[in-house]
Structures are given as C-alpha cells and as structure tokens.
Chimera marker file (.cmm) of the C-alpha trace (Angstrom):
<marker_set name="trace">
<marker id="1" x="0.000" y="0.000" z="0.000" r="1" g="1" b="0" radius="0.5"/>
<marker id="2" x="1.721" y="3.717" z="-1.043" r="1" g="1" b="0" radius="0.5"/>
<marker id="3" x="1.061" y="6.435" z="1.523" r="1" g="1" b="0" radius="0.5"/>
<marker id="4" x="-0.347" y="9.486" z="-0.349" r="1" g="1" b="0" radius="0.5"/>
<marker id="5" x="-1.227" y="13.346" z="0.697" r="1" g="1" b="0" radius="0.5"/>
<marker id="6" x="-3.693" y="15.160" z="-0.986" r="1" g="1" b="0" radius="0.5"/>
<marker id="7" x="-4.772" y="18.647" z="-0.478" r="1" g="1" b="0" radius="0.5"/>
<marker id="8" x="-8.045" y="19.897" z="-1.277" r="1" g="1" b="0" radius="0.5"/>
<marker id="9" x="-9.147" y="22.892" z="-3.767" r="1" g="1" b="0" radius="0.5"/>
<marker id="10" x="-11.798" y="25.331" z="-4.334" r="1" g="1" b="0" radius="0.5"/>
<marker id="11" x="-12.845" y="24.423" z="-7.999" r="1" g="1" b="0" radius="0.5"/>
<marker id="12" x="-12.612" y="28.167" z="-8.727" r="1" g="1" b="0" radius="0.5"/>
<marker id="13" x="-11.832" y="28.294" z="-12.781" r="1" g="1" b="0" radius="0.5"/>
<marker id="14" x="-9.464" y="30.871" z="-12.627" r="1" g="1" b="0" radius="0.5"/>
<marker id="15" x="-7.250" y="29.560" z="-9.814" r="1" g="1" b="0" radius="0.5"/>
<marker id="16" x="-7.570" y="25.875" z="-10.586" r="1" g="1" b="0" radius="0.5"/>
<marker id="17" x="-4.214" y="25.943" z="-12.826" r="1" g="1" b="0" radius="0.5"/>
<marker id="18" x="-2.257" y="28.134" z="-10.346" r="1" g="1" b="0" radius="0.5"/>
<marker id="19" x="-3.293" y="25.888" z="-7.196" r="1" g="1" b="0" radius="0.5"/>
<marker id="20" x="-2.782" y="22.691" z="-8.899" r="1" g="1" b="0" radius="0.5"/>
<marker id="21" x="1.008" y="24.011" z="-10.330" r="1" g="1" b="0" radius="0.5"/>
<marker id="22" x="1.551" y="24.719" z="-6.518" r="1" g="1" b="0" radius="0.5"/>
<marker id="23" x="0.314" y="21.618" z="-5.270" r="1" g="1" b="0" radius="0.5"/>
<marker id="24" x="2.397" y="19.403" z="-7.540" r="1" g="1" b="0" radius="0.5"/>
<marker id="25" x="5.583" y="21.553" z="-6.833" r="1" g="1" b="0" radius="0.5"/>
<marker id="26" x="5.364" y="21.559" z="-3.209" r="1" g="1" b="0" radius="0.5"/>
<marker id="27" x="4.926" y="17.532" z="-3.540" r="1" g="1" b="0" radius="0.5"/>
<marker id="28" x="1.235" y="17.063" z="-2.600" r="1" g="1" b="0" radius="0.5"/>
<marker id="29" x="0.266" y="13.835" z="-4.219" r="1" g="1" b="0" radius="0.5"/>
<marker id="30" x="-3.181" y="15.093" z="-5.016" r="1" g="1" b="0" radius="0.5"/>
<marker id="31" x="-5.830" y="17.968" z="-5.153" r="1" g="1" b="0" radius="0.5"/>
<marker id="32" x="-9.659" y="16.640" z="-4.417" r="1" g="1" b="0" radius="0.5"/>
<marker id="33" x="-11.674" y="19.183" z="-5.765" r="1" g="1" b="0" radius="0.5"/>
<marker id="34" x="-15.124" y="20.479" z="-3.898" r="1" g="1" b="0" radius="0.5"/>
<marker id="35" x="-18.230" y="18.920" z="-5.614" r="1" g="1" b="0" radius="0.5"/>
<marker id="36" x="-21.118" y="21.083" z="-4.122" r="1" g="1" b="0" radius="0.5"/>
<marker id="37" x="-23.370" y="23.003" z="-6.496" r="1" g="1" b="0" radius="0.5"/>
<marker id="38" x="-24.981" y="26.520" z="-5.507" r="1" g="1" b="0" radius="0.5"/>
<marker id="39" x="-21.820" y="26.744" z="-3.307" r="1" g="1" b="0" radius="0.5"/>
<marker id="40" x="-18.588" y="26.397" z="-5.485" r="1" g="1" b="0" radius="0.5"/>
<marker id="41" x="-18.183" y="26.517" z="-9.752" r="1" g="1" b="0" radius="0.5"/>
<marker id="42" x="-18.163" y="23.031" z="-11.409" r="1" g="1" b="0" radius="0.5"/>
<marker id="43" x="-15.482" y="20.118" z="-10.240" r="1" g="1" b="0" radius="0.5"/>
<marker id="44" x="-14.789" y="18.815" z="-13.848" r="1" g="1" b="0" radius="0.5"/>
<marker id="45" x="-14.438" y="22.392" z="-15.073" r="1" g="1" b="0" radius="0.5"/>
<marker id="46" x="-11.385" y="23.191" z="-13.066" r="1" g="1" b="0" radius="0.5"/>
<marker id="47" x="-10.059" y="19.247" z="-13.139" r="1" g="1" b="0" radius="0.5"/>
<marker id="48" x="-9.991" y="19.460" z="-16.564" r="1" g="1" b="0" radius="0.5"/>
<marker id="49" x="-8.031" y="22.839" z="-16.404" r="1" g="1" b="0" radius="0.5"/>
<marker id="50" x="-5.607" y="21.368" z="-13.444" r="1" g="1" b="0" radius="0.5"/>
<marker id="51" x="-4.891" y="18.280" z="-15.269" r="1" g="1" b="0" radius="0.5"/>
<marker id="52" x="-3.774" y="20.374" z="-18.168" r="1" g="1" b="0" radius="0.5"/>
<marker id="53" x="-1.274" y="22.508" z="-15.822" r="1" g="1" b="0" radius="0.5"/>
<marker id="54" x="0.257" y="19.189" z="-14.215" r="1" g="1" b="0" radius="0.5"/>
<marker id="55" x="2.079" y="16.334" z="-14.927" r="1" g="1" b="0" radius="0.5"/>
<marker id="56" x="1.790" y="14.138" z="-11.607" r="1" g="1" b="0" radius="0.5"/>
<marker id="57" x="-0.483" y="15.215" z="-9.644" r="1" g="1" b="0" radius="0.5"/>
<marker id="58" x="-3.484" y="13.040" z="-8.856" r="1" g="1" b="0" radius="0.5"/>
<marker id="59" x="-7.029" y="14.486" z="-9.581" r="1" g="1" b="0" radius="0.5"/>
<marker id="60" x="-10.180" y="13.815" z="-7.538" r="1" g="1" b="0" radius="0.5"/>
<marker id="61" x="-13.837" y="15.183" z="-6.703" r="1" g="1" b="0" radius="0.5"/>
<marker id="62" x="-14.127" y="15.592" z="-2.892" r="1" g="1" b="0" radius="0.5"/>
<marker id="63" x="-16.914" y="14.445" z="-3.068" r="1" g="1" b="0" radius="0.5"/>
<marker id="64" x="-19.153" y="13.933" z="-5.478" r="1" g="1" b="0" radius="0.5"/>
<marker id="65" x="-22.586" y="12.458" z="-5.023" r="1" g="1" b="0" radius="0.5"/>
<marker id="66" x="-25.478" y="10.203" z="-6.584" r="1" g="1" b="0" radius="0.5"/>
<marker id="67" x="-28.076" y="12.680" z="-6.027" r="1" g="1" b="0" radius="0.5"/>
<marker id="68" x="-26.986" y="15.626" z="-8.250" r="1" g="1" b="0" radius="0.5"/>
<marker id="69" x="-24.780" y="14.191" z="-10.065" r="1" g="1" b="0" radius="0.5"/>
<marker id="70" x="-26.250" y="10.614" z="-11.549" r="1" g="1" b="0" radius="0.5"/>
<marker id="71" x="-24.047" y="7.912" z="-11.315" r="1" g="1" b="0" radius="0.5"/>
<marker id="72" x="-23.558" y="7.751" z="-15.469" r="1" g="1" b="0" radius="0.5"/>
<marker id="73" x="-23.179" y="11.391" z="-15.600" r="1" g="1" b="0" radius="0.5"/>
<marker id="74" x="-20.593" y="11.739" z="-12.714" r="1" g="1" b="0" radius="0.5"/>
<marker id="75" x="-18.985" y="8.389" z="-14.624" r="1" g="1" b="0" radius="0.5"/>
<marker id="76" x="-18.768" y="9.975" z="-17.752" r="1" g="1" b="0" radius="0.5"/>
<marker id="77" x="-17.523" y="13.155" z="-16.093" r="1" g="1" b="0" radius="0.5"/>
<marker id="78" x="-14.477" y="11.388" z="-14.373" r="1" g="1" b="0" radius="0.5"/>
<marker id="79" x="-13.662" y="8.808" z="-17.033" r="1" g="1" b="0" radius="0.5"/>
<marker id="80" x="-12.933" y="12.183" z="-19.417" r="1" g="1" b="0" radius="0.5"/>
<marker id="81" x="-10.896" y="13.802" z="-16.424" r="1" g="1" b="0" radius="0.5"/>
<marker id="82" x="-8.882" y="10.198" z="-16.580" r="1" g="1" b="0" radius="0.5"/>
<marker id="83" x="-8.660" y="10.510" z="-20.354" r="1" g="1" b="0" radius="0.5"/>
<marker id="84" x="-7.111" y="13.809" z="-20.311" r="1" g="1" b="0" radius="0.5"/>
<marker id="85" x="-5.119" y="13.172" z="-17.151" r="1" g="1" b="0" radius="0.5"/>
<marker id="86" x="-3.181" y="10.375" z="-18.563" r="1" g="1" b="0" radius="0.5"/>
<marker id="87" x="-4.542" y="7.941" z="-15.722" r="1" g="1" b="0" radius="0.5"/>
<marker id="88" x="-4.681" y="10.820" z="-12.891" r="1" g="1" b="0" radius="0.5"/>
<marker id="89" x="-8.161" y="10.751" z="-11.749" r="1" g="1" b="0" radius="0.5"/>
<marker id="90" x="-10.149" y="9.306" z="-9.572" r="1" g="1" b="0" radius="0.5"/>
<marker id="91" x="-14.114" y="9.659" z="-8.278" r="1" g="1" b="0" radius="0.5"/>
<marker id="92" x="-14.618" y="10.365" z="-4.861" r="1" g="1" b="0" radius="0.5"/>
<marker id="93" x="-18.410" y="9.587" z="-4.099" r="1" g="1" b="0" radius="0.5"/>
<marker id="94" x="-20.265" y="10.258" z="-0.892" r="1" g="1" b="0" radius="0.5"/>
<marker id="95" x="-23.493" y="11.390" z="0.538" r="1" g="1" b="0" radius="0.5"/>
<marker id="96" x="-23.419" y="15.147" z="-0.502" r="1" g="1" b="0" radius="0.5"/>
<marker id="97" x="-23.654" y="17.034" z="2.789" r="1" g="1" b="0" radius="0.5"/>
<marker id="98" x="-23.087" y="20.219" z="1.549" r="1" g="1" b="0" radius="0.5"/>
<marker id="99" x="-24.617" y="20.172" z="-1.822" r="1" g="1" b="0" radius="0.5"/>
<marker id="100" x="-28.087" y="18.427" z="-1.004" r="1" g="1" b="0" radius="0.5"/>
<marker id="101" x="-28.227" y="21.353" z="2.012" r="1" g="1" b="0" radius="0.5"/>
<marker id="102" x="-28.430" y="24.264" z="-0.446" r="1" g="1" b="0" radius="0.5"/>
<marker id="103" x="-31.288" y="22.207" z="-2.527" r="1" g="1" b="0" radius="0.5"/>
<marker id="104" x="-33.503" y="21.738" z="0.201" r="1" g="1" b="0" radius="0.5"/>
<marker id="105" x="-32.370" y="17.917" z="0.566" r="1" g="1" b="0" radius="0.5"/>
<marker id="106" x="-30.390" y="15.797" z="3.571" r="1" g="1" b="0" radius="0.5"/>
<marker id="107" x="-27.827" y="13.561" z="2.829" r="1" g="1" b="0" radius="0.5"/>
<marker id="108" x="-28.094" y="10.608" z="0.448" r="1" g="1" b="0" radius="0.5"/>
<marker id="109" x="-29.875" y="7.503" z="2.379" r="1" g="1" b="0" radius="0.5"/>
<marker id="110" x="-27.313" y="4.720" z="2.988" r="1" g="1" b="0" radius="0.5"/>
<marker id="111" x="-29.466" y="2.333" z="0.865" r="1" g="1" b="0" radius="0.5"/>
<marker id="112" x="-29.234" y="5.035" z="-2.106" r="1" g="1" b="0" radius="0.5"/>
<marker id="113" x="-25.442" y="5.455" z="-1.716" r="1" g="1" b="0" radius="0.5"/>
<link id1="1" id2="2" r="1" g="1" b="0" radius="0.2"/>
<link id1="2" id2="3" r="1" g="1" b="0" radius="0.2"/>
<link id1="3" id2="4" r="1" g="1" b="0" radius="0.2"/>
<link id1="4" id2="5" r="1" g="1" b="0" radius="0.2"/>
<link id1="5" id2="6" r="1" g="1" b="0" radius="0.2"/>
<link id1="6" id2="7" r="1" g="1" b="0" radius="0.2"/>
<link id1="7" id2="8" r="1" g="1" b="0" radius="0.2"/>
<link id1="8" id2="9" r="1" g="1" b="0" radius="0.2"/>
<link id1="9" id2="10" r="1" g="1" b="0" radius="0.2"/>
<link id1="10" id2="11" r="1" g="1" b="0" radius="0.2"/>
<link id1="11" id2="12" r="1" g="1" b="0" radius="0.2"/>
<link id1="12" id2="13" r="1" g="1" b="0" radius="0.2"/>
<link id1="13" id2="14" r="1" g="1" b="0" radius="0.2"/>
<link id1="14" id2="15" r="1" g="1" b="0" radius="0.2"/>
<link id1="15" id2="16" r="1" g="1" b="0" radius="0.2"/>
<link id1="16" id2="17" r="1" g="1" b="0" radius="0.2"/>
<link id1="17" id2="18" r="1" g="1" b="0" radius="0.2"/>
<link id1="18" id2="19" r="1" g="1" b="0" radius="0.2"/>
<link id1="19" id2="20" r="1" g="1" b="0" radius="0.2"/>
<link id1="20" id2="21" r="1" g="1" b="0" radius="0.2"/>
<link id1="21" id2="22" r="1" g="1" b="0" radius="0.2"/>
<link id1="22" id2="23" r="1" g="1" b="0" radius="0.2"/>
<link id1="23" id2="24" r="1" g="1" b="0" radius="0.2"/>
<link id1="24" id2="25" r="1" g="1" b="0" radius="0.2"/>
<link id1="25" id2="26" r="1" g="1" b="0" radius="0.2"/>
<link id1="26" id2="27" r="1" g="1" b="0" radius="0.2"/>
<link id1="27" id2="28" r="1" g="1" b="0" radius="0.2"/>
<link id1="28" id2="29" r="1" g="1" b="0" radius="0.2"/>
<link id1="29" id2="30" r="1" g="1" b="0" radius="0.2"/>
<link id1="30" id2="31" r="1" g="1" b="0" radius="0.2"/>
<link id1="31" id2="32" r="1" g="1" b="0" radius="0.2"/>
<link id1="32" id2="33" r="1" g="1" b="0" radius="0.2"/>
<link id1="33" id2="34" r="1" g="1" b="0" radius="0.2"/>
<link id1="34" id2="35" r="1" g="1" b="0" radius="0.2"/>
<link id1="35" id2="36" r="1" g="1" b="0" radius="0.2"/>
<link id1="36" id2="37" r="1" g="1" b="0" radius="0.2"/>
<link id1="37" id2="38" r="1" g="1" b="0" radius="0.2"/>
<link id1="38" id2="39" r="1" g="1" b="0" radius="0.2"/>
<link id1="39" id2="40" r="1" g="1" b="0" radius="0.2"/>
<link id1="40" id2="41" r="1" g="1" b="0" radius="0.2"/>
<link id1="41" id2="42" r="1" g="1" b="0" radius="0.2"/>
<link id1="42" id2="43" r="1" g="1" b="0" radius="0.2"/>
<link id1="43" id2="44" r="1" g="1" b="0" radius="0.2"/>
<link id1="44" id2="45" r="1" g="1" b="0" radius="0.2"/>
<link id1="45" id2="46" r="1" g="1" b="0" radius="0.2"/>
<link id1="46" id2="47" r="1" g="1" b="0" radius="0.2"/>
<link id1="47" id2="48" r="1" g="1" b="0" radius="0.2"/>
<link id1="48" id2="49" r="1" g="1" b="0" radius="0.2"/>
<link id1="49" id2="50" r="1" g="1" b="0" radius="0.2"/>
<link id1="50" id2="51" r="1" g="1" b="0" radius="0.2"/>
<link id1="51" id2="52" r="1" g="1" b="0" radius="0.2"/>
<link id1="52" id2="53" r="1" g="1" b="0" radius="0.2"/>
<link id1="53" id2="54" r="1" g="1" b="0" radius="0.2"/>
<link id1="54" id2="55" r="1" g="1" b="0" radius="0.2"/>
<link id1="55" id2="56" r="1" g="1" b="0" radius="0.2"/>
<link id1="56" id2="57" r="1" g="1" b="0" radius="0.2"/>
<link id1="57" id2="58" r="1" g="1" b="0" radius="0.2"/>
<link id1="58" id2="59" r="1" g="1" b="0" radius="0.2"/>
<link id1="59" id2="60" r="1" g="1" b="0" radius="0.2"/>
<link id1="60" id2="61" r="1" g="1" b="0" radius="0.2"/>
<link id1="61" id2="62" r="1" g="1" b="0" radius="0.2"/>
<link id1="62" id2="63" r="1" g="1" b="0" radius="0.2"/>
<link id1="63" id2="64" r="1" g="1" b="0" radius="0.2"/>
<link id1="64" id2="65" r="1" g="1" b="0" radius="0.2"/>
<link id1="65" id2="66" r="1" g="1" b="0" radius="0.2"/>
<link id1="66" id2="67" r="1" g="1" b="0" radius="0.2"/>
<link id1="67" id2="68" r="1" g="1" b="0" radius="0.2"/>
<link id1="68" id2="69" r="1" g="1" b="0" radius="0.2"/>
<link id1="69" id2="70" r="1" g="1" b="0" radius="0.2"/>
<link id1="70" id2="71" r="1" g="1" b="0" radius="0.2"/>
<link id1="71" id2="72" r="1" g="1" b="0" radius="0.2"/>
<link id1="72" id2="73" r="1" g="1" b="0" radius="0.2"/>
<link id1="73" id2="74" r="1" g="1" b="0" radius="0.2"/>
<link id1="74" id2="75" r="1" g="1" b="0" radius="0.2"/>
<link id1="75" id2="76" r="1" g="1" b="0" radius="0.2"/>
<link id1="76" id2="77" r="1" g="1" b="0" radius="0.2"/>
<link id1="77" id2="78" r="1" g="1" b="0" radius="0.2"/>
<link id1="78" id2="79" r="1" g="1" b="0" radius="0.2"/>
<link id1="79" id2="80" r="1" g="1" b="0" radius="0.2"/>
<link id1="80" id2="81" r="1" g="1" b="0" radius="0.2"/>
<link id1="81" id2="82" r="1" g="1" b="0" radius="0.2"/>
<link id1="82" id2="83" r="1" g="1" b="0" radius="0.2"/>
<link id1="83" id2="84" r="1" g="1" b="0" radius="0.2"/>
<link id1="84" id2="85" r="1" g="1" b="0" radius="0.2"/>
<link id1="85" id2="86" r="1" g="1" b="0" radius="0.2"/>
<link id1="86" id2="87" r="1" g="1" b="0" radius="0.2"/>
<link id1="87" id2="88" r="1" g="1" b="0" radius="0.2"/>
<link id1="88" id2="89" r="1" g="1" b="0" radius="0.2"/>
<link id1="89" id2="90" r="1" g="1" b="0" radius="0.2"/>
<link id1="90" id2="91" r="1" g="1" b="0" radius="0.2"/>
<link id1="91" id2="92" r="1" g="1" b="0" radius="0.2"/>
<link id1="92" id2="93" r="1" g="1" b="0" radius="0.2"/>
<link id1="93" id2="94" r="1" g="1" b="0" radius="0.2"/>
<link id1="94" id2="95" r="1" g="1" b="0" radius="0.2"/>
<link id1="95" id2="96" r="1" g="1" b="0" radius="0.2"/>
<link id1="96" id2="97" r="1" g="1" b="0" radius="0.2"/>
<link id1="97" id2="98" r="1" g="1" b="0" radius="0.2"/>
<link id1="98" id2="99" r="1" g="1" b="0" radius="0.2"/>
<link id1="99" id2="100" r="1" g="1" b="0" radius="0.2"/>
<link id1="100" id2="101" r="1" g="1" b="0" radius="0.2"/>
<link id1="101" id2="102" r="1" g="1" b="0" radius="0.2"/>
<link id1="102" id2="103" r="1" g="1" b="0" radius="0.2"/>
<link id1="103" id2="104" r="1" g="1" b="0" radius="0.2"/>
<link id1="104" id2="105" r="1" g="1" b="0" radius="0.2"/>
<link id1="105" id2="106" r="1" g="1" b="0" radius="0.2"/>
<link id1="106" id2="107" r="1" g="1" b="0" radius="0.2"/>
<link id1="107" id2="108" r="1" g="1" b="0" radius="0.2"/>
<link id1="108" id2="109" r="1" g="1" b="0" radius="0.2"/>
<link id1="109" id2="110" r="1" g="1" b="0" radius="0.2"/>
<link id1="110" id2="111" r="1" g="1" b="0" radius="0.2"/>
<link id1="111" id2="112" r="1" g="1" b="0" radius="0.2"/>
<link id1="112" id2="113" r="1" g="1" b="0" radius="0.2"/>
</marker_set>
C-alpha cells in the first residue's frame, strides 16, 4: 500500500491551474476538488483545467454524489478527467452534505449510496 497526501481545492476556474502548479511543486500527491453546487463553480471544469497545468499530480472530486450528479453522468464526467489526465483521476463519491443542504435535501440515504 503507497502512503499518499492530498490537499483539497476550491474548484474556482481561474485559480484551478495556479493551485494545482503549486500543489504538484510543493509535492502534494493530489488535489480533491469540492463537488457542491450553488456553493462552489463546477469540479470537472477546473479538473480538466488542473490536469492540463500538471504532470503528476493526482485528480479527484471531494466528493461527489449520486443525487446531483447521476451515477452515469458523474462516470462519464471522471472517465474524461482520466482521459485527459493520462490515468490521474479518480471519483470520490459520498453522501453530498453540503450540496443536497443548499437544494432543500439531507444527505443521500445509505441504501441510495
């Protein structure tokens, strides 16, 4: 088992590149980007724009969740990130705290998740 550190990132279009650059050049091994609409700009929109400012760094949603984002859709979504990454990404799924909160909605049910 490798031992990684990830940071997280706002996924803020027009700082995406500059935070990811950092990230890799201080040595974090990864940036999870906030997945929570009506609170933060769209994950896959500034993954795509790290992965294109980076050559190592790992690239994740943190986190992503079945409720807003379908499970095809957020598949989709990710699989391009990995495309475009060279084999960087990966999906971090979980109950959507934050973004289900700002639609009127609680977490995802365990049985949904």
């Amino acid at each position: 088992m490798k031992l990684e550190f990830w940071t997280a990132m706002n996924p803020s279009p027009e700082h995406a590149a500059r935070f990811a650059t950092w990230a890799e050049q201080v040595g974090w091994d990864g940036v999870a980007v906030y997945d929570s609409q009506n609170i933060f700009a769209d994950c896959y929109v500034a993954l795509a724009i790290a992965s294109s400012a980076t050559q190592s760094l790992g690239l994740s949603t943190g986190v992503t969740n079945p409720f807003t984002r379908h499970p095809a859709t957020a598949a989709c979504a990710i699989a391009s990130i990995q495309q475009a990454s060279g084999g960087r990404a990966v999906l971090g799924i979980g109950r959507g705290n934050s973004a289900l909160a700002h639609v009127g909605r609680g977490p995802v049910y365990m049985e949904m998740f």
